[in-house]
KEDRENRO-400053 format. One record per residue (C-alpha): residue in one letter; x, y, z. Coordinates in steps of 0.001 Angstrom, whole numbers, plus 500000, padded with zeros to 6 digits. Example, Ala and Ser with C-alpha at 12.3 -4.5 7.8 and 13.67 -1.06 7.14 Angstrom:
2
a512300495500507800s513670498940507140
***
This chain:
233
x017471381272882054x015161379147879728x013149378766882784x012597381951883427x009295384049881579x009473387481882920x009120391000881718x011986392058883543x014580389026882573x015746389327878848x014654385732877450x017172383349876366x015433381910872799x018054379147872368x021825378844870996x023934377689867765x027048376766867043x029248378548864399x032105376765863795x033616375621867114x031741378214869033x028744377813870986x026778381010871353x023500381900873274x020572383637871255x018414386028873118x015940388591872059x016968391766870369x017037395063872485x016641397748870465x018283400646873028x021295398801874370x022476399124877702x021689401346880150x025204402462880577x025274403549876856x022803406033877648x023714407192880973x027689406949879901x027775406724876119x029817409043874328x027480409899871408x026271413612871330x023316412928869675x021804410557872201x019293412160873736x019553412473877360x016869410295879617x014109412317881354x013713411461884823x010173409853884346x012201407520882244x015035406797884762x012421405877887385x010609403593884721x014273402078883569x014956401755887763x011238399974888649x011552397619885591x015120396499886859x013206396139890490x010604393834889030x013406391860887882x015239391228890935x011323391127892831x011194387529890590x014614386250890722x014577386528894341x010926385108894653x011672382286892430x011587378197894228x015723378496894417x015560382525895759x018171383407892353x020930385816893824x021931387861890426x025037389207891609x026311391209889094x023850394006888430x025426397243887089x024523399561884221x025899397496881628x023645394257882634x020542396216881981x019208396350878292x016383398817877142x013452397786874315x011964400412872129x009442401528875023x012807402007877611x011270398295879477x014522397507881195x015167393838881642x018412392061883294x020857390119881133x023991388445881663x023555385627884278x026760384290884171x027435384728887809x024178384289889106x024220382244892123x021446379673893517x020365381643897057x020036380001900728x017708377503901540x016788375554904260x016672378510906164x019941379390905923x020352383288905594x023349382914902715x025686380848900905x029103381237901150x030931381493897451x034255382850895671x033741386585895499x032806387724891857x031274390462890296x032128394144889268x033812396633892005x032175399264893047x029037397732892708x029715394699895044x027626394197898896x030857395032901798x029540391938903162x030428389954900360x033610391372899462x034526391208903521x033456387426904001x032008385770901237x028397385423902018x026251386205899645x022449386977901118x019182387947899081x019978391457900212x023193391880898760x021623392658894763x019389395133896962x023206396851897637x024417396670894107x020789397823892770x021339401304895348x024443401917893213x022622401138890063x019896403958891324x022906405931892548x024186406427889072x020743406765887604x020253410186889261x023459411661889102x024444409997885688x028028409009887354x030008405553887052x030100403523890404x034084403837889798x036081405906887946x039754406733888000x039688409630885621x037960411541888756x040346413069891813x041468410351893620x038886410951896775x035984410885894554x036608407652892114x034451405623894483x031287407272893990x029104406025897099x032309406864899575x032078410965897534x027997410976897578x027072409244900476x027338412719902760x025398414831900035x022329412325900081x020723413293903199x021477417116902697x018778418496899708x021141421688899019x024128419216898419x021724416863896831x020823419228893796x024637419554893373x025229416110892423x021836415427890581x022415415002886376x023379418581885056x022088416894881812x018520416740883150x018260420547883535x016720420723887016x013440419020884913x012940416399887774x010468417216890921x012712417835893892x010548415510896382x010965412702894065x015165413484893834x014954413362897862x012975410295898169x015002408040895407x018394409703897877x016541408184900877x016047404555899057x019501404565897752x020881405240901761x018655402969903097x019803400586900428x023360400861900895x023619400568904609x026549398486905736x024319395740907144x022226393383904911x019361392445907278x018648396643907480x018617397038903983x015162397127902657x012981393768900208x013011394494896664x009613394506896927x009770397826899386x011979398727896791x009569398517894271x006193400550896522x009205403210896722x009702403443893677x006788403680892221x005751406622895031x008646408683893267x007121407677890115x003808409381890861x005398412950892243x005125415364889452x006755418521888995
***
């Protein structure tokens, strides 16, 4: 990470030891997490806009654009709500790269590794065999959008047992726009532009399709994204 000088990637500005512990200094991040906001309990937290959810989802694009782009392709692995940190502005930025994984090279098209990371948010390809590929953050970063727009945890057992996986519940109501306003955030008031809700459902499908060669580049991700970003209500 002290490589790494991006406005995406949170920077690492060095370590100290207190005691017998070694600990890791980065910058300071004034909003938190992004799951605080989409999930935190605190009433008086005001709920993101949708211009800001597409702003919080294109700066945690950018990130994953570098990483990938980067001499060793860097596969981050882990991305979920809790990994992305907000400034004062709402700049996202990716943190935690403890289980960030050197990509293929060589020409290879992955690298076979122990499965890690957090459920729900995990590539089927990974879980399934253990090859890791570029594309699989593109399948972890649909579920990251997937809980941006409906403001609903990946997994969660306090929901009825056939919807606690939320991309096996959603999946059917993404390509329907009737069943689509039903599971948008209730907390956004309908203040989003309905072309824009479709389009971010069609990225998050395309993203999550079984096979990782048919999922789309980051950087698709990214002209996507900021198309949605430009429809107004």
């Amino acid at each position: 990470m002290g490589t790494f000088s991006h406005p995406n990637i949170l920077k690492l500005l060095g370590y100290c030891q207190k005691k017998e512990k070694l600990l890791l200094v980065y910058e300071f991040m004034r909003k938190g997490s992004l799951d605080y906001h989409l999930f935190g309990k605190d009433v008086k937290l005001p709920t993101p806009s949708w211009d800001i959810r597409i702003k919080i989802a294109i700066g945690v694009a950018q990130g994953l654009v570098f990483l990938h782009a980067t001499k060793s392709n860097v596969i981050f692995r882990d991305i979920k709500a809790s990994n992305i940190l907000l400034d004062e502005e709402y700049n996202a930025k990716l943190s935690d790269f403890g289980v960030a994984r050197l990509g293929p090279i060589n020409g290879k098209s992955h690298v076979t590794t122990r499965v890690v990371g957090t459920y729900g948010y995990v590539a089927p390809e990974y879980v399934s065999t253990g090859h890791l590929y570029v594309k699989s953050d593109v399948y972890g970063f649909g579920m990251v959008l997937l809980e941006i727009i409906t403001g609903l945890r990946a997994v969660d057992t306090k929901r009825a047992c056939s919807q606690q996986c939320l991309v096996d519940w959603i999946r059917p109501y993404l390509a329907n726009t009737e069943k689509l306003k039903r599971i948008m955030d209730a907390r956004m008031e309908q203040a989003y532009p309905l072309n824009g809700a479709i389009k971010a459902a069609r990225l998050i499908q395309n993203c999550l399709v079984l096979y990782p060669n048919q999922r789309p580049s980051m950087e698709e991700v990214v002209t996507s994204l900021e198309e949605i970003k430009a429809i107004k209500m």
